[in-house]
N, C-alpha and C positions, 0 to 999 in steps of 0.2 A: 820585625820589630828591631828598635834597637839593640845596646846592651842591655838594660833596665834588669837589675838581678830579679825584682819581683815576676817579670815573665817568665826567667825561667824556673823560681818557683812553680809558679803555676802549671806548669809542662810537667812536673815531676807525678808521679801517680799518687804520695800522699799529699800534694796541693790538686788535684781536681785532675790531674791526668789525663783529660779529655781532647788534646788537639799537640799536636805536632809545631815548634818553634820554631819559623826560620826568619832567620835576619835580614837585615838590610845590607846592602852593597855600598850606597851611598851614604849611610852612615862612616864602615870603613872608609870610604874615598874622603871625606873628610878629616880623620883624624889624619891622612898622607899631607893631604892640601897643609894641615895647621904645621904639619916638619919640616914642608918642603924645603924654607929657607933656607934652614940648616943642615938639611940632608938631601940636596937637590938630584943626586945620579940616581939613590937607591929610591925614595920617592919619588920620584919622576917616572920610574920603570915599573913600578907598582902600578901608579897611576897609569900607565898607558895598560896595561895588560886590562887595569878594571875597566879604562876605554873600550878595551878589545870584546867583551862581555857586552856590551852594552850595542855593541856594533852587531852582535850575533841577533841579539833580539831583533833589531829592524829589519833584517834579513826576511824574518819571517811572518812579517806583516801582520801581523795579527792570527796568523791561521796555526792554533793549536798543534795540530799534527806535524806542520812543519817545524814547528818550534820546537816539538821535542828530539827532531831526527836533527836540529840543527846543535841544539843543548850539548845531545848525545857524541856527536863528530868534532865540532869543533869550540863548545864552551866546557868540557870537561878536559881535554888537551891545556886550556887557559887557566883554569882551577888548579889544575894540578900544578904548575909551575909559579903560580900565583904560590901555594904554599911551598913548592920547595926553593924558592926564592927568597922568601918571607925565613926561613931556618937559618938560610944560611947568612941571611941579612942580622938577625938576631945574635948569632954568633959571632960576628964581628961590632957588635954595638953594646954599649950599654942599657942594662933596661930600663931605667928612671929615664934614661934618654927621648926626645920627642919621636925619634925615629923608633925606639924601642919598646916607646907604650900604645905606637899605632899596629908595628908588629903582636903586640900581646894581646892587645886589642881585639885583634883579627884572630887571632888563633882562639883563645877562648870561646869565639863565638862560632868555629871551625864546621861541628856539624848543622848549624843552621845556617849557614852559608851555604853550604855543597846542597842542602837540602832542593832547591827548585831547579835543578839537574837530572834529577828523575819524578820532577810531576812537574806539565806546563802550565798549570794557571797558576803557581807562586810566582809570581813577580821578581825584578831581580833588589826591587828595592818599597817601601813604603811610602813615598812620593808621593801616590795620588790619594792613600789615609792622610796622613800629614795634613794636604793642602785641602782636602775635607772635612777637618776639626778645626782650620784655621779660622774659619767662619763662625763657628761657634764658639771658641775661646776670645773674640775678638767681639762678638757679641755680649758673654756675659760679662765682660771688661764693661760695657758700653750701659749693660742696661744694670749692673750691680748683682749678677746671679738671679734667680727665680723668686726667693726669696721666702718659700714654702717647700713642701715634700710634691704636693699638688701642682704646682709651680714648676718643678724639677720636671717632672712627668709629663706635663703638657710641652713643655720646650724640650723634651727628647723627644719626644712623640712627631712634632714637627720637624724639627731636624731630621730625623730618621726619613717622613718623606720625601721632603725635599732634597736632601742628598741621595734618594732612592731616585728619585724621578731626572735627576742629575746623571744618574752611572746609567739608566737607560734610555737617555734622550728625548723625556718630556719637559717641555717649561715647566717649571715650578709652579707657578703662580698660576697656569691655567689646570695644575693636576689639582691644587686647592681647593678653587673654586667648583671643579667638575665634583673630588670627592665628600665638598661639604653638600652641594645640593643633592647627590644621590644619597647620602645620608639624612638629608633632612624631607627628601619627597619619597625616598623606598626603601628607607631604612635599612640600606645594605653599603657596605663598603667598597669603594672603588682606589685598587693598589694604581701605581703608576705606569706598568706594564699594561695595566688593563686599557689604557688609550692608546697602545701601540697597534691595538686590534682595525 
């Protein structure tokens, strides 16, 4: 997630305590991008180290177990100097500064950063949430919101498939049509996984 102080409420044990925070990267990498102009050496080196993170994940192409031995050897070397960079950048800046409120930035959100360094399926950034709510928030722009509670629920209820049937590689439109007709001739539910069979 981003910064959004409600999430980290919610992480706290008297808000629901139930799931573990970790931040986005490219979050941080934007607020460098909005200083660079003004602070082009020490944001520029920021920015290439968050490049360098981002270089580790491709390395391991998708395979879990490599990603963690890669996380381990050489994105946690990048981490580390990512912040002790970030202190000593702080120490010579002002903090109202653009340079100073990307630095505070980052650090406030410090252990949920480091956090997807020791488990491989965090991601290093929000990216593919983001651009999977985009559809929906661009929707109910479009169509005025649901405009009931009943309303609300069937347009989660859909969304929820269709971006299900998205992250495991069915067409949308044909897991639809498959899970309304075994609904309506067997009265049983068909997930989007289930045409992967």
């Amino acid at each position: 997630a981003d910064g959004y102080s409600a999430y980290e409420a919610l992480a706290k044990p008297d808000g629901g305590g139930k799931f573990k925070l970790a931040h986005c990267w490219a979050h941080v990498r934007r607020k460098y991008v909005d200083a660079e102009d003004n602070y082009p050496g020490p944001c520029r080196e920021m920015l290439d180290l968050i490049r360098d993170l981002y270089l580790v994940e491709r390395k391991a192409n998708g395979d879990p177990g490599q990603l963690a031995v890669l996380r381990h050897a050489e994105s946690r070397p990048i981490v580390e100097k990512i912040q002790a960079r970030a202190i000593d950048y702080y120490a010579q800046t002002l903090p109202e500064s653009g340079l100073g409120k990307a630095i505070k930035y980052m650090l406030r959100l410090w252990p949920g950063l480091k956090r997807f360094l020791d488990d491989p399926t965090i991601p290093l950034d929000n990216n593919a949430t983001e651009r999977a709510l985009r559809g929906l928030v661009v929707g109910r722009k479009n169509h005025y919101g649901s405009r009931s509670k009943r309303g609300t629920e069937v347009a989660a209820l859909f969304y929820g498939l269709i971006e299900t049937a998205k992250l495991v590689g069915v067409e949308p439109r044909q897991h639809l049509l498959e899970a309304a007709v075994a609904a309506i001739t067997r009265n049983t539910v068909l997930l989007p996984h289930d045409l992967l069979a």
